[in-house]
C-alpha positions in Angstrom: 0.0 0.0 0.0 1.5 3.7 -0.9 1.8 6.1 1.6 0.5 9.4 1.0 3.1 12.0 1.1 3.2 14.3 4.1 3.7 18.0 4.3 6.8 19.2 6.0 6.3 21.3 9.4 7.1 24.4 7.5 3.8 23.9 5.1 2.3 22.8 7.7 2.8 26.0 9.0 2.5 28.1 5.7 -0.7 26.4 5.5 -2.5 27.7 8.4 -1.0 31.1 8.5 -2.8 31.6 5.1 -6.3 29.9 6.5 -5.7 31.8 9.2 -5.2 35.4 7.1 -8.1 34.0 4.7 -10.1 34.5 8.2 -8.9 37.7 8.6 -9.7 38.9 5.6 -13.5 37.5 5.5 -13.7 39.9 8.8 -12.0 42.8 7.9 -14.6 43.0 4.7 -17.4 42.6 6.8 -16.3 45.0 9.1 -15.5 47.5 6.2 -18.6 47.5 5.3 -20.2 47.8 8.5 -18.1 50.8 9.5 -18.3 52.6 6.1 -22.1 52.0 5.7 -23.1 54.3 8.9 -20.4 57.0 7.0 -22.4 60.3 6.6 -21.0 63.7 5.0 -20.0 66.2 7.8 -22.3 69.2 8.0 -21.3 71.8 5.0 -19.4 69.2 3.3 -20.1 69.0 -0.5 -22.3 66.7 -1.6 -19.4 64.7 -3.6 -17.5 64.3 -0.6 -15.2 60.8 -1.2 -16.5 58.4 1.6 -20.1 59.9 1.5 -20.3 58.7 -2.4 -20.8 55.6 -3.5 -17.8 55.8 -6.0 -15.9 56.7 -3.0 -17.5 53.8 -1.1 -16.5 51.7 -3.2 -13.2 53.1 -4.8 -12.1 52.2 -1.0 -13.7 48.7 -1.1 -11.5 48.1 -4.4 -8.3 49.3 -3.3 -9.0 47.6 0.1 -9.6 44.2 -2.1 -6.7 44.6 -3.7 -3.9 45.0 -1.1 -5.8 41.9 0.7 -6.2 40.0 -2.4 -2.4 41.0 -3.1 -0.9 39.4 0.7 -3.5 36.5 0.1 -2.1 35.6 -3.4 1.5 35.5 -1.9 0.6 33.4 1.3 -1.2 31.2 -1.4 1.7 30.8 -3.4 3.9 29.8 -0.2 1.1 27.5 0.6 1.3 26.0 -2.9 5.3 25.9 -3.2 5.1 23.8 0.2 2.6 21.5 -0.6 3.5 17.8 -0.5 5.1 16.3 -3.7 5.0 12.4 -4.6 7.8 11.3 -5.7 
């Protein structure tokens, strides 16, 4: 019977650290959009102020995505490079 190759301790490791920043990230967009959905404009303020738009509302949410999607697609790729290899 084969035996099923094993990953080292280090993907092991690699592993959970990006689980554990996929987690992170779920929250921090839920939380984004908690936070930014009470955001009102200031009294005075024009009525194109950034974070009171939606284009600002989401020009945030985009950039946002894209720094996490950015730290997630490296912590992937360690993931990946340590995965377990049969010979």
């Amino acid at each position: 019977m084969e035996q099923k190759a094993q990953r080292s301790l280090g993907g092991k490791l690699a592993l959970w650290v990006f689980y554990a920043y996929f987690l992170y990230a779920i929250w921090l967009i839920l939380r984004y959009c908690w936070v930014v959905s009470a955001i009102e404009a200031p009294p005075g303020a024009a009525a194109d102020w950034s974070m009171a738009s939606a284009s600002g509302r989401w020009l945030g949410a985009l950039l946002g995505a894209a720094v996490l999607g950015a730290i997630g697609a490296l912590l992937g790729a360690i993931a990946w490079y340590t995965r377990p290899v049969e010979d």
